[in-house]
C-alpha positions in Angstrom: 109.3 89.3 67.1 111.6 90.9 69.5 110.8 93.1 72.1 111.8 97.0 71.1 111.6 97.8 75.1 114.5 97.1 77.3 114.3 94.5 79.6 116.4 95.1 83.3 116.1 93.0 86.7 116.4 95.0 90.0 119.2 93.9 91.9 119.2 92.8 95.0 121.0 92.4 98.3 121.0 88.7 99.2 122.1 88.8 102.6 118.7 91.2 103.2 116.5 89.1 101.4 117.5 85.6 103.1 117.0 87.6 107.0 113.4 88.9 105.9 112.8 84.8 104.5 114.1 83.7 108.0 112.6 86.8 110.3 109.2 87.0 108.6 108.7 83.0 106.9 108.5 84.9 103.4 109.2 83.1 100.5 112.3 84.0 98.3 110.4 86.1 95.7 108.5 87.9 98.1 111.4 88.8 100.0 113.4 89.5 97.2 110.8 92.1 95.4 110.8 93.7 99.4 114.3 94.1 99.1 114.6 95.2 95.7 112.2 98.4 96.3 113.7 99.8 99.4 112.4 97.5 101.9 115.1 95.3 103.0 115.1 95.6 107.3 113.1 92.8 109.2 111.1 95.6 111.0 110.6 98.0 107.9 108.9 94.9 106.0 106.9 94.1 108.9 105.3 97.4 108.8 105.0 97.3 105.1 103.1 93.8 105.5 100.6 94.7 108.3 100.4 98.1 108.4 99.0 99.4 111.2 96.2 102.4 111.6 98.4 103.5 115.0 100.7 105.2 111.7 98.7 107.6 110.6 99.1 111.3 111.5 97.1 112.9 113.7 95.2 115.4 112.2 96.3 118.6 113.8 99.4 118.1 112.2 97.9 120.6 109.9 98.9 123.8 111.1 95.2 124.9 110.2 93.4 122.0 111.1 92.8 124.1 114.5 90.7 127.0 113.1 88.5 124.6 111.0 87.9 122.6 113.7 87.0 125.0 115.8 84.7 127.0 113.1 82.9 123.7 112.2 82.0 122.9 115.9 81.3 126.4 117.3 78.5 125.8 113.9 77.1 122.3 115.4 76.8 124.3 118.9 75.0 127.2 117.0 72.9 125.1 115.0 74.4 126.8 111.5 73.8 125.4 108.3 76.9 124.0 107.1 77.3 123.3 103.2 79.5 120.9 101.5 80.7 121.8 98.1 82.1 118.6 96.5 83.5 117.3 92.9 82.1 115.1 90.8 85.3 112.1 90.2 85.3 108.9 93.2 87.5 111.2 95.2 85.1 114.5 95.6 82.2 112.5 96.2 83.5 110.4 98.6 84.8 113.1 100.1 82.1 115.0 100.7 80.2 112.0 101.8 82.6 111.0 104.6 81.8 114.8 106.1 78.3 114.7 105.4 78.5 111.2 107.1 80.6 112.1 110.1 79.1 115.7 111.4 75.8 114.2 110.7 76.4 111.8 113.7 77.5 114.2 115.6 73.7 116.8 115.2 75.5 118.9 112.3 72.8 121.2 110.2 74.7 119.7 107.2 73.5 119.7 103.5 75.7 119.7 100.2 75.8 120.3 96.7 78.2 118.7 94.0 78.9 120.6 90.5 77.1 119.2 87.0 80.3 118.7 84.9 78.7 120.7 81.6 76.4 122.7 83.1 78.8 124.2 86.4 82.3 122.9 85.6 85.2 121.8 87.3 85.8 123.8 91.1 84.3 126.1 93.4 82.3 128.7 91.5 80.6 132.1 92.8 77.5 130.5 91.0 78.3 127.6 93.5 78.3 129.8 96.7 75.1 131.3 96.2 73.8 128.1 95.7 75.0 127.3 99.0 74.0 130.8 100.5 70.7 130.2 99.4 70.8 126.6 101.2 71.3 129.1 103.9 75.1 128.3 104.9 77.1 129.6 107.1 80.2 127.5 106.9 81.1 126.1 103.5 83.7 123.0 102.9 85.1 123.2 99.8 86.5 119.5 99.1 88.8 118.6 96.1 88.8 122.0 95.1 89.3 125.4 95.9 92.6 126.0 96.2 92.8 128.4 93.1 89.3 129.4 93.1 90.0 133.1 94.1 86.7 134.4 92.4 84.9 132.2 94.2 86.9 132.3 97.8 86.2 136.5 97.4 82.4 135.5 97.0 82.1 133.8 100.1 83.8 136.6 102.0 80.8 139.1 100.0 78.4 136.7 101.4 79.4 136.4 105.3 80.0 132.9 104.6 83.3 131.3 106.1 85.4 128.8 103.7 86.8 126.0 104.5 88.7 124.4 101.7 89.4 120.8 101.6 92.2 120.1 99.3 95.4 118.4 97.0 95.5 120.0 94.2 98.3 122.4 93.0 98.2 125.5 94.9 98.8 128.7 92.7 101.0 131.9 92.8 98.3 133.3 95.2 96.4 131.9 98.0 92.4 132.5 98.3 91.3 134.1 101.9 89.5 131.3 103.7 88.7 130.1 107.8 91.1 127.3 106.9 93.1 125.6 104.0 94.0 121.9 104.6 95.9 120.9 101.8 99.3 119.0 102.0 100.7 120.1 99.0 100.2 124.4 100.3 103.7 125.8 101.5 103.9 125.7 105.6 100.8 123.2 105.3 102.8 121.4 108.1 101.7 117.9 107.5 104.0 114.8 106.8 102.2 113.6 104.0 102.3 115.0 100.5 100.5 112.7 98.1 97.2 112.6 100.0 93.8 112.5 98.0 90.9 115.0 99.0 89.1 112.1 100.4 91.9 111.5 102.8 91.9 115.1 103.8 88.7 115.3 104.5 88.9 112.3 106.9 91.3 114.1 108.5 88.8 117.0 109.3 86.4 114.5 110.2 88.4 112.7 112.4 89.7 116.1 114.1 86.0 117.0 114.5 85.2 113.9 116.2 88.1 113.9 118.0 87.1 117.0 119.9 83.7 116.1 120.0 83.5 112.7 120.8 85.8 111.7 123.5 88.5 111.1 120.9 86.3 109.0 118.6 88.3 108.3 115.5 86.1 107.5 113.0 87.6 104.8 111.5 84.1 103.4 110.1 84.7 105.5 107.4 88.1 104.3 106.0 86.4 102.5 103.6 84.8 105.0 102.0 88.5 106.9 102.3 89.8 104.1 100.8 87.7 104.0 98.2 88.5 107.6 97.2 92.4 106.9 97.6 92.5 104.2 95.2 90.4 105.3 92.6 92.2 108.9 92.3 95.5 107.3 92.1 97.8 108.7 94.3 100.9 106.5 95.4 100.2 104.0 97.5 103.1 104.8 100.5 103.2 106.0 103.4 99.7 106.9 105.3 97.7 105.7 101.9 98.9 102.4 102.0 97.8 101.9 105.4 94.0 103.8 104.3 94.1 101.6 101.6 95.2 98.3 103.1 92.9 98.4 106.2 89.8 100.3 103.9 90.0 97.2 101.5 90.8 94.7 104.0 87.1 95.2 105.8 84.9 96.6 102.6 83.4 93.5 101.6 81.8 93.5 104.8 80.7 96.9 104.7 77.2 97.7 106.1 76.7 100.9 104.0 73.7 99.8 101.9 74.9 102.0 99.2 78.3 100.4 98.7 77.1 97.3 99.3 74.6 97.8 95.9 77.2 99.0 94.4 79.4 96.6 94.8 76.9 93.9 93.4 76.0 95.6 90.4 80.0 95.7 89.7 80.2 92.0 90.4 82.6 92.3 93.3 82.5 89.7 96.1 85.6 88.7 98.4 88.3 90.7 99.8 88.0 93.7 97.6 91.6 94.8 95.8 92.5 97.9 94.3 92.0 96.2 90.3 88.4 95.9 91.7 87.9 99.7 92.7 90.1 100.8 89.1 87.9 98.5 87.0 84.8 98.0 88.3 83.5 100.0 91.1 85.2 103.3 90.8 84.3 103.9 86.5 80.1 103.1 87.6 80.6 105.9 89.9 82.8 108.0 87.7 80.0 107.4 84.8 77.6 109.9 86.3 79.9 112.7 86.9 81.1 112.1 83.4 77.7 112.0 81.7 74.9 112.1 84.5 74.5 113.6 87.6 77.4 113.0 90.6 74.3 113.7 93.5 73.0 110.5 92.9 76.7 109.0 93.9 76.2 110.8 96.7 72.6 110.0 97.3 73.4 105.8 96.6 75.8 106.1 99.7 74.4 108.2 101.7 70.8 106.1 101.3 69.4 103.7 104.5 66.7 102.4 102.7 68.4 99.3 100.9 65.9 99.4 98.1 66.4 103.0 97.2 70.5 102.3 97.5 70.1 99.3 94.8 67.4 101.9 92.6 70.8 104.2 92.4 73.4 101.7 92.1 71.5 100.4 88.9 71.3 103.9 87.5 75.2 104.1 88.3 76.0 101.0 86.2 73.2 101.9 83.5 74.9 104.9 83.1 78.5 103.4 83.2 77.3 101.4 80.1 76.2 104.2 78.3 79.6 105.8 79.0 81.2 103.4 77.7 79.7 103.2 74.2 80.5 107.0 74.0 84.0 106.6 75.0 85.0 103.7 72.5 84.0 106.3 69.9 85.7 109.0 71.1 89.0 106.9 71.4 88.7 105.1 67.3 88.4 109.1 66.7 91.2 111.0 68.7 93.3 107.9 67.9 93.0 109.0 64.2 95.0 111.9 65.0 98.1 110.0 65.6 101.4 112.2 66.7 104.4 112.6 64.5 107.2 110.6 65.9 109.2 113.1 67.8 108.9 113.9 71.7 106.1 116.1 72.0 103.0 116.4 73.9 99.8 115.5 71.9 96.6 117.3 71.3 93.9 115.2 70.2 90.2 117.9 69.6 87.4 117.1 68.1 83.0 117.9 69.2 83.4 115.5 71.8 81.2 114.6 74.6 83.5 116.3 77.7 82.8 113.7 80.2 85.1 111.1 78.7 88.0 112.8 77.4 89.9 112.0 80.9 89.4 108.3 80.0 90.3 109.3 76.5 93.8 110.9 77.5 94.7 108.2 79.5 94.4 105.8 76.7 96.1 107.8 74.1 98.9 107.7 76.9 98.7 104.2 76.6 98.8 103.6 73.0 101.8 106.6 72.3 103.7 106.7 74.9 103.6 110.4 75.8 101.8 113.1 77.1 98.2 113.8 75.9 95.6 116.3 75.8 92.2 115.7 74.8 90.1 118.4 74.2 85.9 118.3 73.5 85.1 121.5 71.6 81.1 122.5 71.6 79.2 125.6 71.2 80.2 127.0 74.3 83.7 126.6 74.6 86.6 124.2 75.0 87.7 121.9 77.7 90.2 119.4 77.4 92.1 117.0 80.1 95.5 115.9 80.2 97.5 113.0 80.7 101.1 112.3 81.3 103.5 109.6 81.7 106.0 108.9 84.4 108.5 111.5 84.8 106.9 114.4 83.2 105.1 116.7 84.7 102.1 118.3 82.7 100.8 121.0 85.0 104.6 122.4 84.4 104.3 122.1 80.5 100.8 123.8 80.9 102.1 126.4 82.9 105.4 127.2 80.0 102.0 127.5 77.5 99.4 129.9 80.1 99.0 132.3 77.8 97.0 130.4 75.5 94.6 128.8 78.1 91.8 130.5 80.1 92.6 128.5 83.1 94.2 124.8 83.7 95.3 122.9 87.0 95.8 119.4 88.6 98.7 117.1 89.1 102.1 116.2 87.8 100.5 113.4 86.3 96.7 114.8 85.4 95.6 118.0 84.6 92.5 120.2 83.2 92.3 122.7 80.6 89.8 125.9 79.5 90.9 127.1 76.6 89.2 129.4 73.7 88.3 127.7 70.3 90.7 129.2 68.4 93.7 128.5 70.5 93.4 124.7 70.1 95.6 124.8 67.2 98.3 127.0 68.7 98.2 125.5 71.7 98.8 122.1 69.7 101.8 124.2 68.1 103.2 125.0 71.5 102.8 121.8 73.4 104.7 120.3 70.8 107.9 122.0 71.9 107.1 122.7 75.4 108.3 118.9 76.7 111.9 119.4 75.9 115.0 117.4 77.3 112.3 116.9 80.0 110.1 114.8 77.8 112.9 112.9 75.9 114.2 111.5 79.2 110.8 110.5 80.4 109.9 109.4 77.6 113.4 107.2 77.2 112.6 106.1 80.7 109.1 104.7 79.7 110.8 102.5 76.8 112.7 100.4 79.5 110.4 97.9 81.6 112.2 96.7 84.9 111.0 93.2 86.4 111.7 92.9 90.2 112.1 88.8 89.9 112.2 86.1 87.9 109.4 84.0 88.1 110.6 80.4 88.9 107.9 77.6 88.0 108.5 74.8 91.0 106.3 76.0 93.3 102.2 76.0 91.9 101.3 79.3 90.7 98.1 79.8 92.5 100.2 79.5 95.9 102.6 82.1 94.1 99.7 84.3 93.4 98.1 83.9 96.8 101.1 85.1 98.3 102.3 88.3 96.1 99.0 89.6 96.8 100.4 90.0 100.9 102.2 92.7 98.9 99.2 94.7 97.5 97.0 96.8 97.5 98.5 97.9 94.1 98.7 101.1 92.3 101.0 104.3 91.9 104.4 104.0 94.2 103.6 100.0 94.8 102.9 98.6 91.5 101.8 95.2 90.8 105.1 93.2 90.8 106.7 92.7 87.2 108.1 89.0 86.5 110.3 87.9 84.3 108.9 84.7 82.9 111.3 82.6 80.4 110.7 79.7 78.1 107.0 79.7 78.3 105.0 77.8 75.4 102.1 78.5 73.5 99.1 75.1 74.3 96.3 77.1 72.9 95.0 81.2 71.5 92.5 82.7 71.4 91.2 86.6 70.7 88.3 88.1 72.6 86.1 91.2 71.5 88.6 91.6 68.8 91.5 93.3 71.4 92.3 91.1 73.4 94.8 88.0 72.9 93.8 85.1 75.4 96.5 82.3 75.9 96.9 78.9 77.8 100.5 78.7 78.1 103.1 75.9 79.6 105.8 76.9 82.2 108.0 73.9 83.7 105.3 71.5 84.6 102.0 73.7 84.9 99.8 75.7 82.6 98.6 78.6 83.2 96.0 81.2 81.2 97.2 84.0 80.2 96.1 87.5 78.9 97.3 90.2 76.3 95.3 93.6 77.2 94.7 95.2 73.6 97.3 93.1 71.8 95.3 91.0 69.9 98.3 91.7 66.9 100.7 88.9 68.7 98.0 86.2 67.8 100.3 86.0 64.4 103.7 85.7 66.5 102.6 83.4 69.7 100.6 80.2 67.7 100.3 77.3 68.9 103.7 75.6 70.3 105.6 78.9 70.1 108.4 79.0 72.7 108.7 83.3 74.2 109.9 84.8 77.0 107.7 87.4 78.8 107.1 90.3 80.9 104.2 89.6 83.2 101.9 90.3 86.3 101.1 87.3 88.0 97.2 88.0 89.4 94.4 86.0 90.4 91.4 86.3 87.7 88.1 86.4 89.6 85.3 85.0 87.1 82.3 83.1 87.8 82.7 82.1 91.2 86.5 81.2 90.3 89.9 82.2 91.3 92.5 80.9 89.1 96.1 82.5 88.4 96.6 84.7 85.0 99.6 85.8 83.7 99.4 89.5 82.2 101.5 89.8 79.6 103.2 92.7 79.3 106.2 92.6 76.8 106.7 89.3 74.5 110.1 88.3 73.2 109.6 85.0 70.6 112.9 85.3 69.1 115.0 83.6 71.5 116.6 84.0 74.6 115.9 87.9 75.9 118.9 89.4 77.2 118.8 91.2 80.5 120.4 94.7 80.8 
């Protein structure tokens, strides 16, 4: 069985990687998978490996970081009721805790609310103003949303009520009248960064409030909260996010915040806390009840002092988090039932599906097709659907070629959300299907190459190999988990687990190693028992049991001889 995907190896500039092995004591594939993406000065790779919290931004590089600031503390000297109006994914309700956290230290009058996902819906609604009017606010912080909620923006104003929007979405052909917008992506927004998540925004606002309160007090206590947030809504980790990430992880396993801590029990996380740990365990038990509970008690499990009551709420997050996972497998053997024809299109997948899941849903028909998907959960009062898109294509754009046809839609380049009427599902299925163009072919080409950024040489033991990539984490969008090539490996012993999964002990040079097919139980027929293959792989440390042992990840599998590199 040969590989259909094309296999290439990043070049490299030898002369850069041997000064980073003799400046920095790396080891030649650490220093070569440096040079390889971008990083190939002494000093740049320094940085890159020890980031340090003296590089992020202040945060009056927002050109209206200023008049928030001000607003919220001439509020705390007033003794107005503040509100904070969050989301319900990792990234709104972390968020809108870090505020509630922060201005609470400081003798804020601060309360919040957080949407129901069925019942209120994705954004800032009027409905969700007067709920904060009649919390009695006079300053509301809209966080990871806002930025196109006009309707609601025009509400506020009605009210007396000044807005404060907290945000990174998309920002729209208008721009809704508020005290303040802090949102890297808004034209003139005048800060460095572009890719931030909400949660990183509203530490900024935090930290400017503290700043100006405080004596300059940064707030850094709360990074790992922000960190948190970053991770889980997967924005690239460069740049300012890295260094949130890097220091956020580094110091959450000792975190003091009862919540968390519970949390992180129930999720079976212990250590130094990566980035797989917030994608695949922490981050879906908090997901779960803004998908099919209630996001408040997110926010109630971190916000709690009383350890008890934060472990009564962390239970009810991973309850619910197995609940949502039964739901989901369903939905996915369903949607995948409506498989795409075999030209570049975008694909709609509907059905009277529960609308919590269908983000999760998206992303795996992603995975499975190789192209843009959106999954859309019809019911008696309407239609919503999410999107999902591959590398290179932006969705929000393809949504926007197809407006006519949706009641409202917005997100990301990479994730978006849809409203649409009943009866424009199949149209709108019609029209996606063409809206991708030359766009869509080439990203879709792109996605059939996989590029390694080593070879993966077998003298030295693995775990020490492992041990050390992981100096180059935390891992996600813009820094992905470095790709190996792996040649001549052979098959000692298979397995499949939970029917998906393909489980391997494998033999490279003069170690074996476990290894680990993610949803390709299929290859059991091609890799049996003393089958020679080249590979694809991440290299990662699998955490079970009390254990840490290195795991290859297979990615792409190539039995029929030796693979040829383009």
């Amino acid at each position: 069985m040969e590989s259909p995907t094309v296999w290439r190896l990043r070049n490299s500039d030898p002369v850069a990687v041997e000064a980073l092995q003799d400046g920095l004591g790396l080891i030649p594939i650490t220093a070569q998978i440096l040079v390889r993406r971008g990083i190939d000065t002494v000093s740049a790779a320094q940085s890159f490996l020890d980031p340090s919290l003296d590089e992020l931004h202040s945060p009056f590089a927002f050109v209206q970081m200023e008049p928030a600031v001000e607003r919220l503390l001439v509020a705390i000297e007033r003794g107005e009721r503040i509100v904070v109006h969050g989301d319900y994914d990792v990234d709104g309700i972390t968020g809108t805790v870090v505020l509630l956290l922060a201005l609470r230290a400081i003798g804020a009058d601060i309360d919040y609310l957080v949407p129901h996902r069925v019942e209120d819906g994705y954004g800032l609604k009027p409905k969700g103003v007067d709920r904060a009017h009649k919390k009695g606010a006079k300053v509301l912080i809209a966080v990871d949303c806002g930025t196109t909620d006009y309707t609601a923006a025009a509400r506020a104003r009605e009210l007396g009520i000044d807005l404060i929007i907290v945000d990174h979405h998309e920002p729209g052909d208008e721009i809704p009248e508020a005290t303040a917008i802090l949102n890297p992506r808004l034209p003139g927004a005048g800060y460095p960064e572009h890719d931030m998540a909400a949660v990183a925004v509203a530490f900024k606002l935090a930290r400017g409030v503290l700043e100006r309160h405080s004596q300059g007090l940064r707030g850094t206590a709360l990074l790992k909260l922000v960190a948190l947030g970053t991770v889980a809504d997967m924005v690239p980790l460069t740049g300012e996010n890295r260094v949130i990430a890097y220091h956020g992880l580094q110091t959450m396993g000792e975190t003091v915040n009862p919540g968390l801590r519970a949390l992180m029990d129930f999720s079976g996380v212990r250590g130094r806390i990566t980035s797989t740990d917030i994608g695949f365990r922490i981050a879906p038990r908090i997901n779960a009840v803004g998908r099919i509970g209630h996001p408040k008690d997110a926010v109630e499990m971190f916000l709690a002092e009383d350890p008890g009551e934060a472990r009564r709420l962390a239970k009810l997050l991973h309850k619910t988090n197995a609940k949502r996972k039964k739901i989901q497998d369903k939905v996915i053997d369903e949607a995948l039932k409506q498989k795409p024809s075999d030209t570049a299109s975008v694909v709609v997948a509907a059905g009277e599906w529960n609308r919590g899941v269908i983000g999760i849903v998206a992303a795996r028909l992603v995975q499975e097709w190789g192209r843009p998907a959106v999954v859309i959960a019809i019911d008696e009062t309407g239609a919503v659907g999410s999107a999902r898109s591959i590398p290179g294509f932006d969705i929000v754009g393809a949504l926007r070629k197809v407006s006519d046809l949706l009641e409202e839609f917005g997100g990301h380049p990479q994730a978006a959300g849809v409203t649409i009427r009943p009866e424009n599902v199949e149209p709108l299925r019609e029209a996606l299907a063409l809206a991708g163009g030359k766009e869509l072919e080439l990203a879709m080409r792109h996605s059939e190459e996989i590029t390694c950024d080593a070879e993966l040489e077998f003298e030295n033991s693995l775990s020490y190999l492992a041990r050390e990539l992981e100096r180059l984490g935390p891992f996600g969008i813009g820094n992905p988990q470095p790709r190996l090539l792996c040649r001549d490996l052979r098959v000692e012993s298979q397995r499949v687990l939970k029917k998906q999964h393909l489980k391997l002990r494998v033999a490279c040079g003069k170690q074996s190693v476990d290894a680990i097919a993610w949803r390709r139980s299929e290859l059991a027929e091609d890799l049996t028992e003393g089958t020679r293959f080249d590979a694809v792989a991440e290299l990662t440390i699998n955490k079970w049991a009390g254990r840490s042992d290195p795991q290859l990840e297979l990615l792409e599998v190539n039995v029929d001889g030796p693979v040829t590199i383009a």
